[in-house]
FIKOL-798196 format. One record per atom (N, C-alpha, C, O): residue in one letter; residue number from 1; x, y, z. Coordinates in nm, 4 decimals. Layout:
<rs>
R  vomi  tiro        xx        yy        zz
R     A   NUM         X         Y         Z
...
</rs>
This chain:
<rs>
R  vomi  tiro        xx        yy        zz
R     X     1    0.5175   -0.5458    1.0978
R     X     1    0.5289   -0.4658    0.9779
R     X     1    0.5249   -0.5574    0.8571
R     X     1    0.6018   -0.6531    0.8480
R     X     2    0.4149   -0.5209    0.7438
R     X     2    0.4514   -0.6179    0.6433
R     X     2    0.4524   -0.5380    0.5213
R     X     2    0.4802   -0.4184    0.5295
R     X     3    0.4151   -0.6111    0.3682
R     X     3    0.4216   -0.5072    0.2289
R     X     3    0.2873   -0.5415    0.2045
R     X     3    0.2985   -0.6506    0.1487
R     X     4    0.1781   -0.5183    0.2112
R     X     4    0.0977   -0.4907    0.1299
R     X     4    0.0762   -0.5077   -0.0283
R     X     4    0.0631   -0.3966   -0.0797
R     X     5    0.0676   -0.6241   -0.1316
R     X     5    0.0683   -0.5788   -0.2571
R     X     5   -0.0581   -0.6510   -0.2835
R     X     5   -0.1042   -0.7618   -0.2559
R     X     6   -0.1021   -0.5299   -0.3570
R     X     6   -0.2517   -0.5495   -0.4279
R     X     6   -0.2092   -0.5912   -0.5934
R     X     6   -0.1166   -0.5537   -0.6654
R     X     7   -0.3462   -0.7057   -0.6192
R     X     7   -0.3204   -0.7345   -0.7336
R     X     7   -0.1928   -0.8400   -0.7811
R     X     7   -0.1351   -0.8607   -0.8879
R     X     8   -0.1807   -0.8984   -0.6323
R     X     8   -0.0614   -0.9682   -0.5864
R     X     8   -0.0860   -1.1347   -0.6412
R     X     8    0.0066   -1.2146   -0.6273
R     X     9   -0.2291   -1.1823   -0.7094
R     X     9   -0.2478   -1.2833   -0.7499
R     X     9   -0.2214   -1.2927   -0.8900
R     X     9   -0.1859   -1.3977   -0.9436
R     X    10   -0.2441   -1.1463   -0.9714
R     X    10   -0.2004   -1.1686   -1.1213
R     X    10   -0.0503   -1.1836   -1.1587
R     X    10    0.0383   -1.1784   -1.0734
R     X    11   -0.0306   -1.1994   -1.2704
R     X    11    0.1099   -1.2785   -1.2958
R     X    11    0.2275   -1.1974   -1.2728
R     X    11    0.3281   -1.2331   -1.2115
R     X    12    0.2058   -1.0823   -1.3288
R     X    12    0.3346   -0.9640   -1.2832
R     X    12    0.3486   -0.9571   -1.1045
R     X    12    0.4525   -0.9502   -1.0388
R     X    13    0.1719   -0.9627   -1.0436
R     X    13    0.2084   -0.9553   -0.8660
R     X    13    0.2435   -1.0876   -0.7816
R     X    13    0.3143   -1.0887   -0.6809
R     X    14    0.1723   -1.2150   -0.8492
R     X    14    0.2782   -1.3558   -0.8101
R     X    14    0.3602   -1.3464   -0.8374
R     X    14    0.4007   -1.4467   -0.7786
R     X    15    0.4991   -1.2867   -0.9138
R     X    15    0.6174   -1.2710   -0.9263
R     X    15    0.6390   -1.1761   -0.8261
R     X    15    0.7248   -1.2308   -0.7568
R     X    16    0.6098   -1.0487   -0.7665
R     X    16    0.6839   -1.0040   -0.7055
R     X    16    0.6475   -1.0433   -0.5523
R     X    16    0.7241   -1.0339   -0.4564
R     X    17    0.5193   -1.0873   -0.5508
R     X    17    0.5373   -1.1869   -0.4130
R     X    17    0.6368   -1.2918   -0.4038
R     X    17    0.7213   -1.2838   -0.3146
R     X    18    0.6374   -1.3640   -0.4637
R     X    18    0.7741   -1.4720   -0.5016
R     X    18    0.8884   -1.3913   -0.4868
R     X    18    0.9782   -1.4662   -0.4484
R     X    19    0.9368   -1.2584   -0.4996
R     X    19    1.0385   -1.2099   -0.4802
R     X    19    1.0671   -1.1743   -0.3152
R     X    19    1.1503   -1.2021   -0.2288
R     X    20    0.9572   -1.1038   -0.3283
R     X    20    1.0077   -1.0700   -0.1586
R     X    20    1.0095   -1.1702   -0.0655
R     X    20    1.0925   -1.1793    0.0249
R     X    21    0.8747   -1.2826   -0.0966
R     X    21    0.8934   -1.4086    0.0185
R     X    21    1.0969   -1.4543    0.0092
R     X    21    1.1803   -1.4736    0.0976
R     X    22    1.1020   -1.4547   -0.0936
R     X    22    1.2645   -1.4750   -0.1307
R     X    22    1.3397   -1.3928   -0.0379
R     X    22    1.4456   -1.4406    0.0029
R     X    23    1.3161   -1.3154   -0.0103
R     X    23    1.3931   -1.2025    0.0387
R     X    23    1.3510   -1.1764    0.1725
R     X    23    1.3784   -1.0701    0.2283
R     X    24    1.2625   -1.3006    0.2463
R     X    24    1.2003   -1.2695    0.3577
R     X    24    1.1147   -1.1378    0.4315
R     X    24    1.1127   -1.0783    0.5393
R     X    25    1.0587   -1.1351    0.3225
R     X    25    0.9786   -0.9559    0.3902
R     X    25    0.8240   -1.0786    0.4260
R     X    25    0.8084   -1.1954    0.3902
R     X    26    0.7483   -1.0020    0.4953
R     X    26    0.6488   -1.0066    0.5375
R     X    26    0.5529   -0.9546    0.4531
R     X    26    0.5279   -0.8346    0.4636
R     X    27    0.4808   -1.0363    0.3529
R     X    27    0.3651   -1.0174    0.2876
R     X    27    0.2465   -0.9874    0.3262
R     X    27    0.2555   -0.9454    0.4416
R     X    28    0.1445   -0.9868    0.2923
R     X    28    0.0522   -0.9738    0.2815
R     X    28   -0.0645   -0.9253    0.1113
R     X    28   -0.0701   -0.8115    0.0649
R     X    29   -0.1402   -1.0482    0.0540
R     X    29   -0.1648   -1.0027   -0.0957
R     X    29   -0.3018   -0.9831   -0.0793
R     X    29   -0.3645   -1.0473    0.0049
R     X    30   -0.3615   -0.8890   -0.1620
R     X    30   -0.4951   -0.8389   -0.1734
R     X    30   -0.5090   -0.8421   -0.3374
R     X    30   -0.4866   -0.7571   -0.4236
R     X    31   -0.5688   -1.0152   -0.3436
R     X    31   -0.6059   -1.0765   -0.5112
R     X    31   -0.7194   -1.0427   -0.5249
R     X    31   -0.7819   -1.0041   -0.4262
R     X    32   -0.7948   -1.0486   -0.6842
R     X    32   -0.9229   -1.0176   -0.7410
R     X    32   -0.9927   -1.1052   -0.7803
R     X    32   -1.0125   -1.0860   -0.9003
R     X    33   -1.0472   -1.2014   -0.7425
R     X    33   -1.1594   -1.3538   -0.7157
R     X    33   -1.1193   -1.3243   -0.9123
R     X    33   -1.0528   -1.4212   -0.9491
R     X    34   -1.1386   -1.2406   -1.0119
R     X    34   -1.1132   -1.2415   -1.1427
R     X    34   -1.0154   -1.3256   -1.1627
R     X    34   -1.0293   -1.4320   -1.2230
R     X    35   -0.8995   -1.2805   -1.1093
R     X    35   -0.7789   -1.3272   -1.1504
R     X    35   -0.6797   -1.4440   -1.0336
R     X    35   -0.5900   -1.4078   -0.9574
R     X    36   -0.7246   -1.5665   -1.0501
R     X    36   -0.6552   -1.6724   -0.9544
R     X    36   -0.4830   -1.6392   -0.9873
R     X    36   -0.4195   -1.5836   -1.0770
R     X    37   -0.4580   -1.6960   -0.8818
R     X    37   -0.3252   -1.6638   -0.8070
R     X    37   -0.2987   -1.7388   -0.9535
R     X    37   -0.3631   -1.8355   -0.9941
R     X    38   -0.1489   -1.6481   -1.0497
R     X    38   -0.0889   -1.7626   -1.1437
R     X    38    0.0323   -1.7999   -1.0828
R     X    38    0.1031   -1.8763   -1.1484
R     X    39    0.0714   -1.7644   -0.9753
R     X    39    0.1908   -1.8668   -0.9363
R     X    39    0.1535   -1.9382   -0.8349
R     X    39    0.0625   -1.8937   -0.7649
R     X    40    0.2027   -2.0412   -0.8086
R     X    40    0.1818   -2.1404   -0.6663
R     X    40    0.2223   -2.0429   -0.5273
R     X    40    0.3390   -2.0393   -0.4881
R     X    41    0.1263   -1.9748   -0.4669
R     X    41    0.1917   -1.9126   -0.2798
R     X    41    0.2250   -1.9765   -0.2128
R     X    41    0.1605   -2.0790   -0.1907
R     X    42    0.3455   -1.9487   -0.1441
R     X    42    0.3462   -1.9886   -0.0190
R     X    42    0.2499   -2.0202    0.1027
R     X    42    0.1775   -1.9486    0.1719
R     X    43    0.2759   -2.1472    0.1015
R     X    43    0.1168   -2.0851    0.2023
R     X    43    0.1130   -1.9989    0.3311
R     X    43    0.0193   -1.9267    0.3652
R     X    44    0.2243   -2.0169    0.3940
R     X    44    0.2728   -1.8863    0.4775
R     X    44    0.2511   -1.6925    0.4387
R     X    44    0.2843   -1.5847    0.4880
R     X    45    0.1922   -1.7334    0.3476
R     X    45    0.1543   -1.5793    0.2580
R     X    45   -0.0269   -1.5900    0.2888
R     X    45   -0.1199   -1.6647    0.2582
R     X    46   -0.0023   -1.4522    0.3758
R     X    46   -0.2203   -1.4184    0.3921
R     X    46   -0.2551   -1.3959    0.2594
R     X    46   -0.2168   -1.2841    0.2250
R     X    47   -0.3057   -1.4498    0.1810
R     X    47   -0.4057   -1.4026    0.0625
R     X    47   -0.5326   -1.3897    0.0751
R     X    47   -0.6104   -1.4825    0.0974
R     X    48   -0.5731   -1.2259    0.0559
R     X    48   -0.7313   -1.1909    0.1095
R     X    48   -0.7912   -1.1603   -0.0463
R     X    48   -0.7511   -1.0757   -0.1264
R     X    49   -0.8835   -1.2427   -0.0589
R     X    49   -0.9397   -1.1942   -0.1733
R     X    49   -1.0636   -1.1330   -0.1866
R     X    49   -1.1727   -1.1897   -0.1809
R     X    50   -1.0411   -1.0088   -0.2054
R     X    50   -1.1130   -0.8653   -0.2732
R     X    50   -1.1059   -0.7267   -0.3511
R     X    50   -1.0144   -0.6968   -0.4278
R     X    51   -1.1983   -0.6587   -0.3256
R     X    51   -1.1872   -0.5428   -0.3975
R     X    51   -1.0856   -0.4106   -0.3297
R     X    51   -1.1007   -0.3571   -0.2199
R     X    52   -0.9644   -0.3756   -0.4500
R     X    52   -0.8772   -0.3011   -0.3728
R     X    52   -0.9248   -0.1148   -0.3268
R     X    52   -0.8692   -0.0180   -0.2749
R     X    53   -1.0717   -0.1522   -0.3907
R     X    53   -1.1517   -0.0094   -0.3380
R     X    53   -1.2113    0.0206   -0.2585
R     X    53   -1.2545    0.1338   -0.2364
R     X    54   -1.2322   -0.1127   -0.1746
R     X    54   -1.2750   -0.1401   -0.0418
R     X    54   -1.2362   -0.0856    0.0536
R     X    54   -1.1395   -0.1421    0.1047
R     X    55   -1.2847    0.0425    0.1248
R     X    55   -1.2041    0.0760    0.2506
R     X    55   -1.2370    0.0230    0.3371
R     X    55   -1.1506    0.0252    0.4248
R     X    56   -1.3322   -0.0342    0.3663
R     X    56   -1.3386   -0.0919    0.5202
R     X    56   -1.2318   -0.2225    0.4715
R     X    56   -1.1222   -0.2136    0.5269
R     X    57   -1.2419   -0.3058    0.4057
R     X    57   -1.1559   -0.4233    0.3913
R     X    57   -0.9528   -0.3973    0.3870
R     X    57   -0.8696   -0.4808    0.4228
R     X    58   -0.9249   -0.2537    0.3305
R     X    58   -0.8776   -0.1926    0.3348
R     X    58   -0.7963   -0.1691    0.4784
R     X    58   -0.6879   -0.1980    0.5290
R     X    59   -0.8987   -0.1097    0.5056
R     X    59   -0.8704   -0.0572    0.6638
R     X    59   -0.8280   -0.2178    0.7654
R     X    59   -0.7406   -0.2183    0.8520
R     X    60   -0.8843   -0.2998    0.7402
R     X    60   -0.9072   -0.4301    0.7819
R     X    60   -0.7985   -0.4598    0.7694
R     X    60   -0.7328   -0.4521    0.8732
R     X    61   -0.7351   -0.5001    0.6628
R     X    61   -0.5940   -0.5582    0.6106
R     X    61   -0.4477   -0.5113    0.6840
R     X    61   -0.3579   -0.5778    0.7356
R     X    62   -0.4703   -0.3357    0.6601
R     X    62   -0.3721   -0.2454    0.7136
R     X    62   -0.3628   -0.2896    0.8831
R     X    62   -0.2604   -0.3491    0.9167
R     X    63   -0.4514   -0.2656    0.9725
R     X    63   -0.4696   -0.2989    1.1315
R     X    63   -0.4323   -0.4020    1.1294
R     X    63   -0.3273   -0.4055    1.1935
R     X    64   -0.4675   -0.5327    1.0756
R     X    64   -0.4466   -0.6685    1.1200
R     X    64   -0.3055   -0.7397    1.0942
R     X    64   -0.2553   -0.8161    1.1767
R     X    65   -0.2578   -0.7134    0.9950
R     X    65   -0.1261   -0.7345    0.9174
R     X    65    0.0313   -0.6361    0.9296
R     X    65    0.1456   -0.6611    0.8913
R     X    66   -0.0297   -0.5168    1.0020
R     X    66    0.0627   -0.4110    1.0237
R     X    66    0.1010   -0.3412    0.9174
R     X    66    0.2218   -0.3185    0.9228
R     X    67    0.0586   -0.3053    0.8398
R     X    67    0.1214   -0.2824    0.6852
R     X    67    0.1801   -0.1197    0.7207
R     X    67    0.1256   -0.0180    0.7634
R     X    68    0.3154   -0.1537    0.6801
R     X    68    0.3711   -0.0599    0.6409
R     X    68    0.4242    0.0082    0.4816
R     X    68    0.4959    0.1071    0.4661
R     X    69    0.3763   -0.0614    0.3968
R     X    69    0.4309   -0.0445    0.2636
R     X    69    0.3556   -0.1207    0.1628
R     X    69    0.3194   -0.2383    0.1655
R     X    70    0.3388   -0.0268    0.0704
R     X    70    0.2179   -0.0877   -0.0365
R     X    70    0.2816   -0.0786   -0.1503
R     X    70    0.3426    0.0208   -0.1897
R     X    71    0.2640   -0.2299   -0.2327
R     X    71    0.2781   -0.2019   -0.3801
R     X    71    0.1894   -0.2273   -0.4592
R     X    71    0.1499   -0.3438   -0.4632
R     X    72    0.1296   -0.1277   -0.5473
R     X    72    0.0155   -0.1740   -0.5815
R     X    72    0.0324   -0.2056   -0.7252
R     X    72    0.1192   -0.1523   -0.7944
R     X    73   -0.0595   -0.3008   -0.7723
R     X    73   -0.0418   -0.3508   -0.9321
R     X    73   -0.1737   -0.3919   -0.9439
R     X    73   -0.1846   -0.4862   -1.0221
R     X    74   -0.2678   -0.3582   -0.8989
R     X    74   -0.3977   -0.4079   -0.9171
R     X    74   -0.4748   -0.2832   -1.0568
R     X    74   -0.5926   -0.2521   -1.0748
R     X    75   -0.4021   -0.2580   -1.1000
R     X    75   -0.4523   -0.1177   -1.2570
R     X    75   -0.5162   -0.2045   -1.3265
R     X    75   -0.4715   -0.3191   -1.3317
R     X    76   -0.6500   -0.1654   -1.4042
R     X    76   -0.6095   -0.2708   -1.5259
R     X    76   -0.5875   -0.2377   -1.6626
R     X    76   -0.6268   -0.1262   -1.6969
R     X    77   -0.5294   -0.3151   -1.7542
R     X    77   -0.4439   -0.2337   -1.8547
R     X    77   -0.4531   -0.3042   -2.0010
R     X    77   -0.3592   -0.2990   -2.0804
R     X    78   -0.6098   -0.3890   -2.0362
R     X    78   -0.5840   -0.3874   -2.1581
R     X    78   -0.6852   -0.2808   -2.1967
R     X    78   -0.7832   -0.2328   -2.1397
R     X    79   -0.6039   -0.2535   -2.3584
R     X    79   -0.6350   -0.1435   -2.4373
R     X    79   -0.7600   -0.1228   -2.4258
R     X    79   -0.8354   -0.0505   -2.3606
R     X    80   -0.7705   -0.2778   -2.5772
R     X    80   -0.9050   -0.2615   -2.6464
R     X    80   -1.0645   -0.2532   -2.5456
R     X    80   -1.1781   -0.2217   -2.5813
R     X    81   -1.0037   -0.3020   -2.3932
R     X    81   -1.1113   -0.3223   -2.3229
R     X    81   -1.1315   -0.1666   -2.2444
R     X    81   -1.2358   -0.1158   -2.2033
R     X    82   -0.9947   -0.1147   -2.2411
R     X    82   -1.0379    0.0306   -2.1925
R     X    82   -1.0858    0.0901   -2.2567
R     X    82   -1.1381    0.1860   -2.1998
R     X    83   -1.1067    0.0853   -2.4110
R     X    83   -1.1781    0.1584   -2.5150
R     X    83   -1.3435    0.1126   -2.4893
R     X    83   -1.4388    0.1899   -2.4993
R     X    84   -1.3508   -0.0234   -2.4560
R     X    84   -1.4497   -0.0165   -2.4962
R     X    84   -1.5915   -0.0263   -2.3310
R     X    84   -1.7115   -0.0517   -2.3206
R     X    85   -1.4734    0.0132   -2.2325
R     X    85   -1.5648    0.0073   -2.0738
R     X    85   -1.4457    0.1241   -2.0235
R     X    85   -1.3705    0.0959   -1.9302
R     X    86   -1.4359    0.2650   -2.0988
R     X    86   -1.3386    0.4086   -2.0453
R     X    86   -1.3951    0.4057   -1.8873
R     X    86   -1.3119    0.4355   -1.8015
R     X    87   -1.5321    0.3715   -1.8425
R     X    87   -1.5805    0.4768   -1.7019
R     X    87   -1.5275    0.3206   -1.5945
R     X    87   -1.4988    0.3111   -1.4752
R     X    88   -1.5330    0.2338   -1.6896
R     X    88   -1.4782    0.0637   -1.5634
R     X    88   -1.3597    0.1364   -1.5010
R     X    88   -1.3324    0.1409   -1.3811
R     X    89   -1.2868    0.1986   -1.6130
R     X    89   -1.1252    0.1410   -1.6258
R     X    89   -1.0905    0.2841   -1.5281
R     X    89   -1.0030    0.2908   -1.4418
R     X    90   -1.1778    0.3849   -1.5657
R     X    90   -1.1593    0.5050   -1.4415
R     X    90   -1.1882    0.4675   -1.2841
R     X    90   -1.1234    0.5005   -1.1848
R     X    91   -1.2893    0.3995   -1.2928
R     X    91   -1.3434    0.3543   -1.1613
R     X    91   -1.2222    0.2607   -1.0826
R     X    91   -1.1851    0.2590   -0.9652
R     X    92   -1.1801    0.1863   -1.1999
R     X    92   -1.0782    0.0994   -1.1031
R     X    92   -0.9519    0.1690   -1.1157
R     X    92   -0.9012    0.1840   -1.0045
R     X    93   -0.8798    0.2190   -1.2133
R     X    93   -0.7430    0.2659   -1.1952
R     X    93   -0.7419    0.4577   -1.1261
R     X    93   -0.6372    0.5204   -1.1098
R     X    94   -0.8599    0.5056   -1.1018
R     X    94   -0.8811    0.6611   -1.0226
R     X    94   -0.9501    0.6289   -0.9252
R     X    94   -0.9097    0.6469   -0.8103
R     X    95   -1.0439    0.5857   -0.9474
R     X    95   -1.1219    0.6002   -0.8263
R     X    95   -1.1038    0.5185   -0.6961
R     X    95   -1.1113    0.5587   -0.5801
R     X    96   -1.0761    0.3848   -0.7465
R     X    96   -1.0309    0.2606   -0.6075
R     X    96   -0.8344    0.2728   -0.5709
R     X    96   -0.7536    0.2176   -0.4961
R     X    97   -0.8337    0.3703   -0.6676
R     X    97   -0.6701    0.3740   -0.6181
R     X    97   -0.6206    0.5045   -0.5301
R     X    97   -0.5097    0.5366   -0.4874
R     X    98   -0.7545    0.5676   -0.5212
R     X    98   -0.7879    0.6924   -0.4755
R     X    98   -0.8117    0.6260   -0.2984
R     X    98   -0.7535    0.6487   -0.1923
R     X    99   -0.8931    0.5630   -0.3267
R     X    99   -0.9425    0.4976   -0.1659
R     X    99   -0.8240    0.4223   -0.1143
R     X    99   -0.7837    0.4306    0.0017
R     X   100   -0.7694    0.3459   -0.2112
R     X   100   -0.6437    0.2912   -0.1335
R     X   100   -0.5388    0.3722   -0.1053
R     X   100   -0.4683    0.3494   -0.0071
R     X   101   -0.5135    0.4875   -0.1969
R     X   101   -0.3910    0.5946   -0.0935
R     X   101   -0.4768    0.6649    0.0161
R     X   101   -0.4028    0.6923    0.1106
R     X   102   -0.6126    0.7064    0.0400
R     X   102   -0.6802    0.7590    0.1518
R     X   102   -0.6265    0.6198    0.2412
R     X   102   -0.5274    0.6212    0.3142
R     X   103   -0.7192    0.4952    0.2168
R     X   103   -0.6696    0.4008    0.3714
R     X   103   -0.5399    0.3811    0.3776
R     X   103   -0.5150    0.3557    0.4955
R     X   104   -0.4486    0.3790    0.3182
R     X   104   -0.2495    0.4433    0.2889
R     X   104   -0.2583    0.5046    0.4531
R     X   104   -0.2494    0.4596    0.5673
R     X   105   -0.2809    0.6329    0.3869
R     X   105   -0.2637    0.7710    0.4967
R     X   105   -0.3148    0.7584    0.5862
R     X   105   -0.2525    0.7915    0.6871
R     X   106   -0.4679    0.6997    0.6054
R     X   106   -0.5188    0.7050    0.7405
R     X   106   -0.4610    0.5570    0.8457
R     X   106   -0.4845    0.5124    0.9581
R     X   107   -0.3772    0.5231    0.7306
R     X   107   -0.3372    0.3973    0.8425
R     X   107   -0.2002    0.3930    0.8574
R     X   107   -0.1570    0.2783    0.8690
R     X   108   -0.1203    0.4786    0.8608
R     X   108    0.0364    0.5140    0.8455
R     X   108    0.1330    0.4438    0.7605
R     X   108    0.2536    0.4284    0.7797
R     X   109    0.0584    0.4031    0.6616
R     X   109    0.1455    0.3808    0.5571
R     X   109    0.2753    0.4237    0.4992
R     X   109    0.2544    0.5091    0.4130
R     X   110    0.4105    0.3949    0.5148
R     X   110    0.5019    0.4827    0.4930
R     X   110    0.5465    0.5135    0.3562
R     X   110    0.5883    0.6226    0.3175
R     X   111    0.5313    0.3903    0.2774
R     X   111    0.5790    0.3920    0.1528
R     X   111    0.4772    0.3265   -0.0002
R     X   111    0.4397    0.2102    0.0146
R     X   112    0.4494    0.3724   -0.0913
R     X   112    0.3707    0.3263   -0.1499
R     X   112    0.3979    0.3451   -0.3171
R     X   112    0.3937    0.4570   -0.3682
R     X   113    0.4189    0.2533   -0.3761
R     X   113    0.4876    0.2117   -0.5148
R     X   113    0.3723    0.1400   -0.6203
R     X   113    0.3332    0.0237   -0.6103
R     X   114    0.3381    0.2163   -0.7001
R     X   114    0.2140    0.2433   -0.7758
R     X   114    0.3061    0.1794   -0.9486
R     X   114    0.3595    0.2563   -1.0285
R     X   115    0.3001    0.0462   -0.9620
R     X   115    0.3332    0.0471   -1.1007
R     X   115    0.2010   -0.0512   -1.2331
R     X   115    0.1171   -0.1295   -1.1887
R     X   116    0.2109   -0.0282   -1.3491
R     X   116    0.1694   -0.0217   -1.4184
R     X   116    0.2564   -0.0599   -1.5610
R     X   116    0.3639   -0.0214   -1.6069
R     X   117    0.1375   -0.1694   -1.6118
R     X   117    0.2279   -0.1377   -1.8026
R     X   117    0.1214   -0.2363   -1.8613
R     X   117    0.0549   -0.3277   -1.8126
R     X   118    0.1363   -0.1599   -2.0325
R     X   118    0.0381   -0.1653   -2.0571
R     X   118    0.1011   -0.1573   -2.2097
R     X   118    0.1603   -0.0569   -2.2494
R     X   119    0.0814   -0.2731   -2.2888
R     X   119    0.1661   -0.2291   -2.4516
R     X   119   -0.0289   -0.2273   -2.5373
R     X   119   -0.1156   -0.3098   -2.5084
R     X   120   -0.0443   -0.1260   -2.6256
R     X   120   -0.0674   -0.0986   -2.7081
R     X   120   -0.0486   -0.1392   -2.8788
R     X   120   -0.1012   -0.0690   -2.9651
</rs>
């Protein structure tokens, strides 16, 4: 059984990997080749780097790792750039977060914690 967190290489999700390795849970991070890991991993931590809209990779992660619990932080959340690419910012925060609660469910995912922030 492990946690699943997507988006686990940017700075808010290297912190909460750093938390749970702390706390001994069983990781597993799904980073965005965009955004290199900003904290130093454990190297005992699987880091798969791809797209979190990927269902077959998706599906891949969940089977191999056991995932029982997802936190996802892979949204993306600046403003001026959602103003100025609205159908990117749908595609990645509706549409690939859409595929990741489908491979969620089809892979018995029990628990799944969706956060976000974003100052204006």
């Amino acid at each position: 059984m492990s946690i699943l967190v997507t988006g686990g290489t940017g700075y808010i999700g290297s912190h909460v990997v750093l938390a749970l390795h702390a706390a001994n849970e069983k990781i597993v991070v799904l980073g965005n080749r965009a955004f290199p890991p900003q904290a130093k991993m454990p190297q005992d931590i699987p880091v798969v780097m791809g797209d979190v809209g990927d269902e077959a990779l998706l599906d891949d992660i969940c089977k191999k790792h056991e995932v029982t619990d997802v936190i996802h932080l892979a949204a993306s959340i600046v403003v001026p750039e959602s103003i100025a690419d609205p159908l990117g910012y749908y595609l990645n925060n509706t549409s690939k977060t859409r595929n990741l609660l489908e491979a969620c469910v089809r892979n018995g995912v029990k628990n799944f914690v969706f956060s976000s922030t974003a100052i204006s």
